[in-house]
N, C-alpha and C positions, 0 to 999 in steps of 0.2 A: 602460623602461631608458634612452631617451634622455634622462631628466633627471637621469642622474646622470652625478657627474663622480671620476673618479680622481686623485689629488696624491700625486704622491710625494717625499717630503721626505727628500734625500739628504743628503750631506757638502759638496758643493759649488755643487749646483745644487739649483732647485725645478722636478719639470716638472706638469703638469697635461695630462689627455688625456679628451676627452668621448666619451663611450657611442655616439654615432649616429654618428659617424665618423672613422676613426683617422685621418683628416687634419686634424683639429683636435685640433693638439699642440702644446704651447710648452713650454721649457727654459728656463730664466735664472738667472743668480747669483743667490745670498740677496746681499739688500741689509743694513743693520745690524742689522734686527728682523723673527725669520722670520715672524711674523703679520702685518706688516706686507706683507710679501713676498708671503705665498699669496694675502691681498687680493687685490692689486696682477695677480698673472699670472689669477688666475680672473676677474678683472674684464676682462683682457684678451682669455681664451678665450672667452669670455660674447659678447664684439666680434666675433670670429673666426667662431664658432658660429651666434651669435641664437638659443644656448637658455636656457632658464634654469632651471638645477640643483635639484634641490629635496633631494637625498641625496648625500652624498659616500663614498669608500671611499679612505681613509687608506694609505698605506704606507712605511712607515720603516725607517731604517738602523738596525744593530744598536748601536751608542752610542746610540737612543732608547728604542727596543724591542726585546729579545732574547726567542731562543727557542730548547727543547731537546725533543728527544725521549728517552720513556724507554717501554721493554718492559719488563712484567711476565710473569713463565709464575706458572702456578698449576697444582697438582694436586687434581683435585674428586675428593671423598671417595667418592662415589654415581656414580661416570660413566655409570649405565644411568638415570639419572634426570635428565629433562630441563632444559635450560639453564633458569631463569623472569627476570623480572624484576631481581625481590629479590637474585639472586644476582648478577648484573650489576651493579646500583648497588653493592653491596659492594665488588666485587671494581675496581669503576673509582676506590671512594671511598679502594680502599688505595693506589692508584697514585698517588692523585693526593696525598696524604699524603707518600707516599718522593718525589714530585717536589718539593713544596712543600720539603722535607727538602733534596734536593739544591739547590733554586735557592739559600737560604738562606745554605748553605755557599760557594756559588759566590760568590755577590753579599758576603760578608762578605771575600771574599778580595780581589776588586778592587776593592771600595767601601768598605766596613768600615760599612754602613748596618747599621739596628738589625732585628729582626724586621720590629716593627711601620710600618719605610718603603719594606717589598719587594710590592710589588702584582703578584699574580697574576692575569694579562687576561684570559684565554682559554685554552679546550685545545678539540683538534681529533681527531676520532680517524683514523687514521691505516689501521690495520688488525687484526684480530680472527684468529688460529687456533687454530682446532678438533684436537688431533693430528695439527698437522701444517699443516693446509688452509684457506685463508683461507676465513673466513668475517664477515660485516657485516652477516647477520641472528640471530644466536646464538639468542635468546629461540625455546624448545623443540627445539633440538638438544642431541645427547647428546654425549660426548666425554669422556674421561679428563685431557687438561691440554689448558688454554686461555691464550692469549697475547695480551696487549691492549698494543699498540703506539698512545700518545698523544702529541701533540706541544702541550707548554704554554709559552705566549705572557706575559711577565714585564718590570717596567719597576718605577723609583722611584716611589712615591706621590709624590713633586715631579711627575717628568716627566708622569706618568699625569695630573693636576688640570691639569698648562698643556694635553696635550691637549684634555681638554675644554673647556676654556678658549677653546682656539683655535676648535674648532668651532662651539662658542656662537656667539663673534665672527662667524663666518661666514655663519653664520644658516641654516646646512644641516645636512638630520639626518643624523645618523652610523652608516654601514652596518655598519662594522668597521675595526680598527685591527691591521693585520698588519706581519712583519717583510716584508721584499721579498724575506729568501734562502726563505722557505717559500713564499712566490707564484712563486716560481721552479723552485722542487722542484715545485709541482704542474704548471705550465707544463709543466716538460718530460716531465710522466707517470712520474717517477720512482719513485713508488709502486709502477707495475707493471709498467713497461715491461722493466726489467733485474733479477737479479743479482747484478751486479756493486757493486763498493764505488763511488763515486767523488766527486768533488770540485766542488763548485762558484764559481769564483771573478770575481768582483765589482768591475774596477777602477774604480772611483770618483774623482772628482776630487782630493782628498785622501786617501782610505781608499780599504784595497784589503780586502774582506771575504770569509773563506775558508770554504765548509760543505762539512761530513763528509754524505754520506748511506749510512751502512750495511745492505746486505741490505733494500733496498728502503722505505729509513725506518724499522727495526728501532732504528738510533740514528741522530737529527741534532743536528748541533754545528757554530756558528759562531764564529767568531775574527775578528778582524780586527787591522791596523796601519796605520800614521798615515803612510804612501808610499803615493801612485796618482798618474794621471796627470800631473799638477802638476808632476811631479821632474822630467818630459823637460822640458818649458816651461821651467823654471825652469836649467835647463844651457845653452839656447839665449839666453836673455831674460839670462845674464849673459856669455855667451861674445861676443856679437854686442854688448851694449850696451844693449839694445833695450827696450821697455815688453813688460809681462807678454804685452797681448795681441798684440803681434809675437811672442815667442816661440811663443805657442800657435798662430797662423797657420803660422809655418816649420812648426813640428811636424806639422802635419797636413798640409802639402805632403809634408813627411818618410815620415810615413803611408802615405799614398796615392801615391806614388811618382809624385811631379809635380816632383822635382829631377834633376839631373845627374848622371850615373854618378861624377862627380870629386867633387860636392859631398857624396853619400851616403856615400863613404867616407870621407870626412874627420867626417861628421856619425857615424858607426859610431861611433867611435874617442871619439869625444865623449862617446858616451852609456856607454859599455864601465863607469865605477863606479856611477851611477845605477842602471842596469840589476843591476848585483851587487848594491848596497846594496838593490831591490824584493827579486829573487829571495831573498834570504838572510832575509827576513819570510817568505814562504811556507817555506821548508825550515822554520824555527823551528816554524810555523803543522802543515805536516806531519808533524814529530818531534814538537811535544806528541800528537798524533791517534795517531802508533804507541804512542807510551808508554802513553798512558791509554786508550786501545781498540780497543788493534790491528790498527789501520786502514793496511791498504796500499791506496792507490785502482788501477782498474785503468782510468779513462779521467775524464778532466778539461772539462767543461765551463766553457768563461770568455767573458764578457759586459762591459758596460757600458761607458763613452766610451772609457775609457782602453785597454780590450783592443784596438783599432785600433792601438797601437803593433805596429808589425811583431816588435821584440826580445823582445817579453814572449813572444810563444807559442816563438819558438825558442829562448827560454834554456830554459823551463822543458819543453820537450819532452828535449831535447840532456841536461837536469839529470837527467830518472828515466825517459826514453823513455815519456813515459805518450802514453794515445790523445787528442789534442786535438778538441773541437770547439768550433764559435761558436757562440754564443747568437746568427741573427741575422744580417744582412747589413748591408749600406752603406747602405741606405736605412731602417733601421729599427735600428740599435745604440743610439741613442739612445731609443727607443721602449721596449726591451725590459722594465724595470720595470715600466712604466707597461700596459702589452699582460700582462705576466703575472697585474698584479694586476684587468685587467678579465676574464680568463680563468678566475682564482678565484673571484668575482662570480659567475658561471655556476653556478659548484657549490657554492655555499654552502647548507647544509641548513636549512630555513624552522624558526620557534620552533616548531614541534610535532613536528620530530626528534624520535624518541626519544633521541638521544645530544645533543642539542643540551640538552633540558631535565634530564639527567642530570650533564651539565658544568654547567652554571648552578646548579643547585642545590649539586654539590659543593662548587664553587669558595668560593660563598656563605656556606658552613659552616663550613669550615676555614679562610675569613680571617677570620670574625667571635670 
């Protein structure tokens, strides 16, 4: 496990974080060319570390790599006759058919790509009920209707060939290529932990990325828009005069509440349309989730650099009284990506899964 290394390739930064210990971590801006970039900090971690990586495990923003979950129910004709095999691959090979169906339509709306340049990655399964009652070993159980909740993982035939691309380059094998809001959903045990509806959101240096998880990953759905942290920086870095990376220093004195009770209220007052103009992306981000699947969240998870802004969590509490929590403390908000997706590493199910060789084979099918 110590030779592998986690990259998470965001909207504004690259971090990189190795297996043997979570203090070998580095964060930095993309420089002009992000392969260039990931070179460059894993060359660096390599320095920090003195290991040397031999498998990597990928993780991306949803502008790289998106992903959705879809429930199926079914009603079996025989329910005194045992779940088998044969009926399982059927019945995952219809789902993943209406999924292929949905992405398509999705992807044609905000991309207007053809069939043939929508690459389906991966699917995961997520959770299996028996009338009712989870079940993740089916194969000879009985049951009247059965419900297979899968999550599939989708991207442009462009995007999908530069990743490999990049990995090649790298000279590292490739573990897997996940979105970072579902390494997140597992991170926090959301599958089983609650439920409850709720939210997970993702302030990112540029992008701020919003996911639905319904009824315990029954439906997941991420959105994102083109406001995160940057906006605060960028009100300070024009108010003051100043170069971006003064801005982002104020800001995070701002943060961390290392300013003057006189300078914080005049700096309030600053940030008062920025702040409106984020929150009015998530309200939009929340009203499509009520419209299209009736999602009211009843408690709000939020992470990543930019959730350190103090305003973000009281506008959007003040906004719908939801229950807030952080992804994550002072010394590890930056980490959190990076930590979730060594956490999914853990429970990834080896090629002789039976669901693992049952998604492979489907996948395989239906795009050829």
């Amino acid at each position: 496990m110590k030779n592998v290394i986690v990259l998470d390739i965001g909207t504004q930064f690259i971090k990189a974080l190795t297996f043997g210990d979570d203090r070998f971590f580095i964060q930095e801006n993309y420089g002009k060319d992000v392969f260039d970039s990931c070179q460059k900090l894993i060359k660096k971690i390599l320095k920090k570390s003195k290991i040397k990586p031999k498998e990597i495990l990928l993780g991306l923003n949803y502008d790289i790599l998106k992903g959705k979950a879809i429930t199926l129910c079914f009603n079996r004709e025989k329910p005194h006759e045992q779940i088998d095999l044969i009926e399982l691959k059927n019945l995952i090979q219809k789902i993943e058919w209406r999924a292929l169906d949905n992405i398509k339509q999705e992807f044609l709306r905000e991309t207007e790509l053809k069939d043939s340049e929508i690459k389906l990655v991966n699917a995961y399964l997520i959770d299996i009920k028996i009338d009712g009652h989870s079940n993740l070993n089916p194969v000879g159980a009985f049951g009247e209707n059965i419900c297979i909740s899968v999550y599939n993982t989708y991207t442009s035939l462009q995007k999908f060939n530069d990743l490999q691309k990049l990995v090649v380059n790298l000279n590292l094998k490739l573990i897997e290529i996940i979105p970072n809001s579902f390494a997140l959903f597992n991170y926090l045990n959301l599958d089983k932990s609650q439920e409850n509806n709720v939210l997970i959101i993702d302030v990112g240096g540029k992008i701020t990325e919003v996911t639905s998880i319904k009824h315990n990953g029954e439906a997941i759905e991420t959105r994102n828009f083109h406001l995160g942290g940057q906006i605060f920086s960028r009100v300070l870095t024009d108010f003051f005069g100043s170069d971006r990376k003064s801005g982002e220093l104020i800001k995070i004195k701002y943060s961390d509440g290392k300013i003057s009770a006189g300078a914080k209220k005049k700096m309030d007052k600053l940030f008062v349309s920025s702040t409106l103009s984020w929150l009015n992306g998530i309200k939009i981000i929340i009203n499509d989730f009520l419209k299209n699947f009736k999602f009211i969240p009843e408690e709000v998870f939020i992470c990543g650099g930019g959730s350190k802004f103090p305003l973000i969590k009281t506008c959007i509490k003040k906004e719908n009284n939801f229950k807030i929590v952080s992804i994550g403390d002072e010394h590890n908000f930056e980490k959190i990506s990076c930590l979730a997706l060594k956490n999914f590493y853990k429970f990834l199910p080896d090629d002789k899964n039976i669901f693992t060789l049952i998604f492979k084979r489907v996948i395989k099918l239906i795009q050829n």
